[in-house]
TIVO-972548 format. One record per residue (C-alpha): residue number from 1; residue in three letters; x, y, z. Coordinates in Angstrom, 2 decimals, decimal comma, always signed. Layout:
<rs>
NUM ALA X Y Z
...
</rs>
This chain:
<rs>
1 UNK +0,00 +0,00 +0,00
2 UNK +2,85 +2,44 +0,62
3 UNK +4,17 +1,92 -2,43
4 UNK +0,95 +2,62 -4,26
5 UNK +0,44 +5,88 -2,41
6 UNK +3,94 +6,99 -3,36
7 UNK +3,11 +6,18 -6,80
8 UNK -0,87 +8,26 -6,50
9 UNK +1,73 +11,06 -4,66
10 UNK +4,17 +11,44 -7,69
11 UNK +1,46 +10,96 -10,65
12 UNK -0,66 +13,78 -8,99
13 UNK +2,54 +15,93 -8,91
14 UNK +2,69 +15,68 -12,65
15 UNK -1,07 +15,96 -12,82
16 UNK -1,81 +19,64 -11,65
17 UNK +1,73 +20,62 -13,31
18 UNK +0,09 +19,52 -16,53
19 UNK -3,82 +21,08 -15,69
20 UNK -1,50 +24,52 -15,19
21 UNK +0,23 +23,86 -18,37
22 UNK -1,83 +22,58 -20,73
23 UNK -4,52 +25,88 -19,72
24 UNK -1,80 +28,38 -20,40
25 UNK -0,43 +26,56 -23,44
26 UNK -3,86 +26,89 -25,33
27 UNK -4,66 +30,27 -24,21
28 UNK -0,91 +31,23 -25,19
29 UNK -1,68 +28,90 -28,32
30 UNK -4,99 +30,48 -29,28
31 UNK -4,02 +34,14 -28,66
32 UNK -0,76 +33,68 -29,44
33 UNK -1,42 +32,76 -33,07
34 UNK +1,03 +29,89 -32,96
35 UNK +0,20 +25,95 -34,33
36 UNK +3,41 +25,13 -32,64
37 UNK +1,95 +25,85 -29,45
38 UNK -1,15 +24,50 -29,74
39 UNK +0,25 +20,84 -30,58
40 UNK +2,22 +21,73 -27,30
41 UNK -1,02 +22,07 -25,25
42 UNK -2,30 +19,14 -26,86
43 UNK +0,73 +16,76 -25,84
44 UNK +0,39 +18,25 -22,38
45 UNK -3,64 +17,33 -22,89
46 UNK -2,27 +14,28 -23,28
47 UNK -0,06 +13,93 -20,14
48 UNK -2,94 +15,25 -18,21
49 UNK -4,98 +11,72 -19,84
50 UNK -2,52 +9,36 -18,80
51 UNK -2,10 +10,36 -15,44
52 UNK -5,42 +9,54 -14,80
53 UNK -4,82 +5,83 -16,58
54 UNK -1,20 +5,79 -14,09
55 UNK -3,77 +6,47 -11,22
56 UNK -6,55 +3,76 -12,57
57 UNK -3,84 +0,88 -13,24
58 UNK -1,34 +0,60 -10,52
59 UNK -4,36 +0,62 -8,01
60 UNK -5,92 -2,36 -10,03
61 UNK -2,27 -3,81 -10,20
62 UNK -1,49 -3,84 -6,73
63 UNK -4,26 -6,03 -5,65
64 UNK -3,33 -9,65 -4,36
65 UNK -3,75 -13,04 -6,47
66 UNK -7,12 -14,41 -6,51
67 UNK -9,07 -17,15 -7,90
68 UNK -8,84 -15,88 -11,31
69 UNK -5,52 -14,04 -11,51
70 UNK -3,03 -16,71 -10,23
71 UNK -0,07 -14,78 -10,65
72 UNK -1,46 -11,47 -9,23
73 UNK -2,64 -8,41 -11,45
74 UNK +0,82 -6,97 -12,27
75 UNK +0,25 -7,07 -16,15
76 UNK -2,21 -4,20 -15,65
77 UNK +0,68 -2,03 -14,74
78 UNK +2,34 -3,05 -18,26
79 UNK -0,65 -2,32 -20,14
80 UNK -0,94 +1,21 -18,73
81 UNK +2,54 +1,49 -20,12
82 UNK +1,37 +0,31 -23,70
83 UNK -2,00 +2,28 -23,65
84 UNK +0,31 +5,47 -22,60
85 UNK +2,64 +4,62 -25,78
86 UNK -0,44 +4,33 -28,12
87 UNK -2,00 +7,49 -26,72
88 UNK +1,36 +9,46 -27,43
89 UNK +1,71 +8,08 -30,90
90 UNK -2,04 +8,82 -31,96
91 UNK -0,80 +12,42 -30,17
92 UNK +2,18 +12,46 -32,43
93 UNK +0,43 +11,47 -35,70
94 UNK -2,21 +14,40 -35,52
95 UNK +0,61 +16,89 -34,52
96 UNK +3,00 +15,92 -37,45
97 UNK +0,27 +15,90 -39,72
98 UNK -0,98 +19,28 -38,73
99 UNK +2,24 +21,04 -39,13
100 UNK +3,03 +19,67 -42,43
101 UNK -0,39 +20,90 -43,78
102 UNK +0,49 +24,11 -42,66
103 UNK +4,21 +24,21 -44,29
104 UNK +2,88 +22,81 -47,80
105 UNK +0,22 +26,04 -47,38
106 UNK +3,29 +28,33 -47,01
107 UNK +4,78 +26,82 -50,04
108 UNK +1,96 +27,62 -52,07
109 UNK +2,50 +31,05 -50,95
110 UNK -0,27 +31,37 -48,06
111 UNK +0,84 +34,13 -45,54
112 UNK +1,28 +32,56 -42,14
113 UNK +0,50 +34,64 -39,15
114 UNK +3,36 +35,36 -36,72
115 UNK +3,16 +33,59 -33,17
116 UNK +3,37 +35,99 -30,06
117 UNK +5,57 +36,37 -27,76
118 UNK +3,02 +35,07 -24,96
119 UNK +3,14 +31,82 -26,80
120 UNK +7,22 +32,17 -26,55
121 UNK +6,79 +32,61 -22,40
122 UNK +4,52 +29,46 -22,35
123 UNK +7,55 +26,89 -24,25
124 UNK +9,71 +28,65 -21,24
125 UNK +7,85 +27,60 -18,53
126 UNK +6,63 +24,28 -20,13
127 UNK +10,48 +23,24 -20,72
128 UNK +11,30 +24,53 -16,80
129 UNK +8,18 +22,67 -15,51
130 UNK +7,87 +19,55 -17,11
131 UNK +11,79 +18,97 -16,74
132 UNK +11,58 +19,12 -13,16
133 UNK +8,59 +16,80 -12,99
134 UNK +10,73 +14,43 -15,35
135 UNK +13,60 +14,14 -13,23
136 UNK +11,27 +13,63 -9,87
137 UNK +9,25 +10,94 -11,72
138 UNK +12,16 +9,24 -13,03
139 UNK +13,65 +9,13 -9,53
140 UNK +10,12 +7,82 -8,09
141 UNK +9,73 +5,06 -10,64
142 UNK +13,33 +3,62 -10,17
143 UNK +12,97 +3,29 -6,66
144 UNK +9,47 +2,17 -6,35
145 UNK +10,57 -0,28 -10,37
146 UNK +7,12 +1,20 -11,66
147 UNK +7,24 +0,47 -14,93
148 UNK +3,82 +2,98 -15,76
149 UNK +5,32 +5,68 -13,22
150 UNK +8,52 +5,09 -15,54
151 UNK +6,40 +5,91 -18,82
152 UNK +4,71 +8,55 -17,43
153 UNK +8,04 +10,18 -16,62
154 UNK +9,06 +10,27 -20,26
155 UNK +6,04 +11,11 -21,37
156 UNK +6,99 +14,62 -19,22
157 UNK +10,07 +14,31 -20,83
158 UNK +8,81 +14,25 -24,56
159 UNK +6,57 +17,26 -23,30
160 UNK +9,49 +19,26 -22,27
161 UNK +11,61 +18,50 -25,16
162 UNK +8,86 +19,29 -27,49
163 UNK +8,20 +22,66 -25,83
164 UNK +12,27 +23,63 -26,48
165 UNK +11,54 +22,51 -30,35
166 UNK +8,28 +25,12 -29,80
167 UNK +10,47 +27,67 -28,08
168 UNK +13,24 +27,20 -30,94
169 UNK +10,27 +27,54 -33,62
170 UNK +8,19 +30,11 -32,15
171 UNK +11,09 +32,31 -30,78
172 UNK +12,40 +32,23 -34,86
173 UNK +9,49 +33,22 -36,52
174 UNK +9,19 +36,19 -33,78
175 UNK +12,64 +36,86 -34,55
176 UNK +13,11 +37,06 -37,94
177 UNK +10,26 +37,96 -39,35
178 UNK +7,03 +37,39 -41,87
179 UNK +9,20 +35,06 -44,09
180 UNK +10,26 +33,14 -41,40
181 UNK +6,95 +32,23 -39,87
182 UNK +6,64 +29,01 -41,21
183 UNK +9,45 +27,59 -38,48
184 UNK +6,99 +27,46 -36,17
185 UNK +4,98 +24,53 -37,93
186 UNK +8,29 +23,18 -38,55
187 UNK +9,40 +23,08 -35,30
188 UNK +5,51 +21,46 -34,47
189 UNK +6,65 +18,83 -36,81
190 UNK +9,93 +17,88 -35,07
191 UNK +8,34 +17,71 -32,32
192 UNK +5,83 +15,26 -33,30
193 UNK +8,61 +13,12 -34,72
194 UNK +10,40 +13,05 -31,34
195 UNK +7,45 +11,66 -29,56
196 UNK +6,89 +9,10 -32,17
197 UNK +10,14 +7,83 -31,23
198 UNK +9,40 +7,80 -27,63
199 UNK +6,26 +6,37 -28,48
200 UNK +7,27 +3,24 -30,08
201 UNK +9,92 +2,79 -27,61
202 UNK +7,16 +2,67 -25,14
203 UNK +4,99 +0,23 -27,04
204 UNK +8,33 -2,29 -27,88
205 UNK +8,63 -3,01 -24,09
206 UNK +4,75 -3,09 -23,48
207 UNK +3,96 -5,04 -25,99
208 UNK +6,99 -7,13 -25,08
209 UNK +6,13 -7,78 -21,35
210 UNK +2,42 -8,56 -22,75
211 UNK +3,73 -11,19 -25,65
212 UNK +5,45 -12,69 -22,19
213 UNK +9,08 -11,47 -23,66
214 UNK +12,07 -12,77 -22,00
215 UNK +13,97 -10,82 -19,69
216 UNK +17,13 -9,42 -21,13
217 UNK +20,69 -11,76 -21,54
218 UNK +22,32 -10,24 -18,54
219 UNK +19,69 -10,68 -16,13
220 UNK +19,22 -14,13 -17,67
221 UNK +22,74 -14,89 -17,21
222 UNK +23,11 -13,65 -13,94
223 UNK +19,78 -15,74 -13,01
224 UNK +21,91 -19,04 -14,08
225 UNK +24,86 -17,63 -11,89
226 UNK +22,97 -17,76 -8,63
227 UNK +21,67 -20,97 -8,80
228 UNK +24,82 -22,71 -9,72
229 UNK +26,50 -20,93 -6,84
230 UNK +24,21 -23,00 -4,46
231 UNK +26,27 -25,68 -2,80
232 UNK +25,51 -29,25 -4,48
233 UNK +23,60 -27,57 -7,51
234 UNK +25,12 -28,19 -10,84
235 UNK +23,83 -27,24 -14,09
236 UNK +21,07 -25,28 -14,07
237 UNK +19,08 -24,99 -17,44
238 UNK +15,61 -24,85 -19,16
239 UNK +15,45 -21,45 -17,50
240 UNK +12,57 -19,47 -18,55
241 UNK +11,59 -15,48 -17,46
242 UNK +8,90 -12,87 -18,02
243 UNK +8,06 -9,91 -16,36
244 UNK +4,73 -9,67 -14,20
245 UNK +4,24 -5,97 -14,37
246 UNK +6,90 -4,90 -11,89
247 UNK +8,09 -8,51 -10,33
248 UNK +10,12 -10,65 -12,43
249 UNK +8,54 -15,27 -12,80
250 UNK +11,17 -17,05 -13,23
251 UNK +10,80 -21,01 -13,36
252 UNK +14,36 -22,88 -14,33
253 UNK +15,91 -26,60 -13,83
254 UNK +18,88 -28,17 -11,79
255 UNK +20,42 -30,91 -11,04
256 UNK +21,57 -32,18 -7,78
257 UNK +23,17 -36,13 -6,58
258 UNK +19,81 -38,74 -7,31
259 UNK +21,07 -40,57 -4,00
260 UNK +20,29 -37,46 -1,53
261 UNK +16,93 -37,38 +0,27
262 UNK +13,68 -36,06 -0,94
263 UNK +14,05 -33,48 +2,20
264 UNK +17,91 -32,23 +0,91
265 UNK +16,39 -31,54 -2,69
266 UNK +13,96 -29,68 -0,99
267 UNK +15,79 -27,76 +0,89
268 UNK +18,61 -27,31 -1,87
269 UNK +15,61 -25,78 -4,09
270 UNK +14,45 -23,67 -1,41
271 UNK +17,84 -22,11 -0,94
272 UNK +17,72 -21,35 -4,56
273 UNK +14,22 -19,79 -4,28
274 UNK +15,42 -17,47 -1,28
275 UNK +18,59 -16,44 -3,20
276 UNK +16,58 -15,09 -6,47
277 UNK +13,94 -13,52 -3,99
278 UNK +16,82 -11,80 -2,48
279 UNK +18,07 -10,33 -5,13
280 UNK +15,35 -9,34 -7,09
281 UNK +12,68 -8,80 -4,57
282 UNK +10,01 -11,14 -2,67
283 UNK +7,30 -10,58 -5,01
284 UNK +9,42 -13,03 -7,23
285 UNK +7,66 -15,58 -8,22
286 UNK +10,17 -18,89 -8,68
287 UNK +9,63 -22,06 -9,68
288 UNK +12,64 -24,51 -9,43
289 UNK +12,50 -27,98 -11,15
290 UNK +14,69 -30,51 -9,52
291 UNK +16,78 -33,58 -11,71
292 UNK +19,05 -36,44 -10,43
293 UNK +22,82 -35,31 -11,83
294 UNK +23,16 -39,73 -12,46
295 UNK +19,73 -40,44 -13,64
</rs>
């Protein structure tokens, strides 16, 4: 329970930064004559959404195994994560395709208006803001290994690196004049770019941990290293891994002397048990197969 409330505690942090934000971004946005800005409120629209889907999930995700979830309800947590990475990318889509309507315009010769330099003051403070909820997210979800805390914390990331693109655009069309107006749909299109890319990255380990991916080689390895370093436990093999939301399964073989007691094995698997719950964390769920080394 403490560790959901810590999670509810940093979520709503980045929730009322983003209600602030994305009010200010489409008044600046709107008045401010700017289409990079307004794709800015938007992502920050979006921010604001999956908070609310952080606060729904890990509360469903933290509830204990029952009759029809045998392994707990951890995978909830994961698919917060993937609906967070679709949500950006269907974010992303509409803001690239918006600012490239507005740039083939220009070509054709249509006069762009000139963003304002409210709009400008809004990028600031989105960059200044959302940074500072990144790095206190990011800090949150590594302690607490939430993998949807973890999303959301890139998700303010993407926000404040698409409000320096807006900055970058909007502060160059203010700058340099009428000709020059059509940077800021340019820089509305990098920006939607960028959080494709942070979009798919989300949705490649979502969909991963959903499809009941592996863990990675390293933590495999070092899986196989720990068992074998059990006295009287050779070989261990057949190892199989997942992730269950935030808590790793791991089931794996080994072999031990066939002419040893049924009690020994036992207690020879338990030891392994213990010494993969120690290191990564009770919620482990292990499952250790036992084979005679001479049978």
């Amino acid at each position: 329970m403490e560790r959901n409330k810590e999670i509810y505690q940093a979520t709503l942090v980045g929730g009322v930064v983003n209600v602030v934000l994305l009010v200010f971004k489409f008044v600046a946005g709107i008045l401010g004559h700017s289409a990079a800005m307004v794709a800015d409120a938007v992502h920050s629209l979006s921010d604001f959404v999956t908070d609310v889907i952080v606060l729904m999930f890990v509360h469903i995700s933290n509830k204990p195994e029952d009759k029809s979830h045998d392994y707990g309800h951890g995978k909830y947590e994961t698919l917060a994560m993937t609906i967070i990475g679709m949500a950006l990318l269907v974010v992303a889509i509409g803001i690239v395709y918006s600012g490239i309507e507005k740039i083939v315009a220009w070509t054709r010769g249509e006069l762009l208006e000139a963003p304002g330099m409210l709009a400008l003051w809004a990028a600031l403070l989105s960059i200044v803001l959302k940074e500072g909820v990144y790095r206190y997210s990011m800090v949150k979800a590594r302690v607490l290994n939430s993998q949807a805390l973890e999303a959301n914390a890139w998700h303010h990331r993407s926000d404040a690196l698409s409000s320096i693109g807006t900055a970058i655009g909007i502060g160059g069309a203010i700058l340099l004049g009428q000709r020059w107006t059509v940077l800021d749909p340019v820089a509305s299109v990098i920006v939607g770019l960028f959080i494709v890319k942070v979009a798919v990255y989300l949705l490649r380990d979502g969909i991963g941990d959903l499809m009941e991916h592996s863990l990675p080689d390293e933590v495999e390895d070092d899986i196989l290293r720990l068992a074998g370093s059990v006295d009287g436990v050779t070989k261990p093999h057949e190892l199989r891994t997942r992730r269950i939301g935030n808590h790793y399964a791991i089931e794996l073989h080994i072999l031990m002397d066939g002419d040893i007691t049924l009690r020994e094995a036992h207690e020879k698997a338990s030891e392994v048990e213990d010494l993969l719950r120690r290191k990564y964390g009770e919620e482990t769920h292990v499952a250790v197969h036992v084979e005679p080394v001479n049978g």
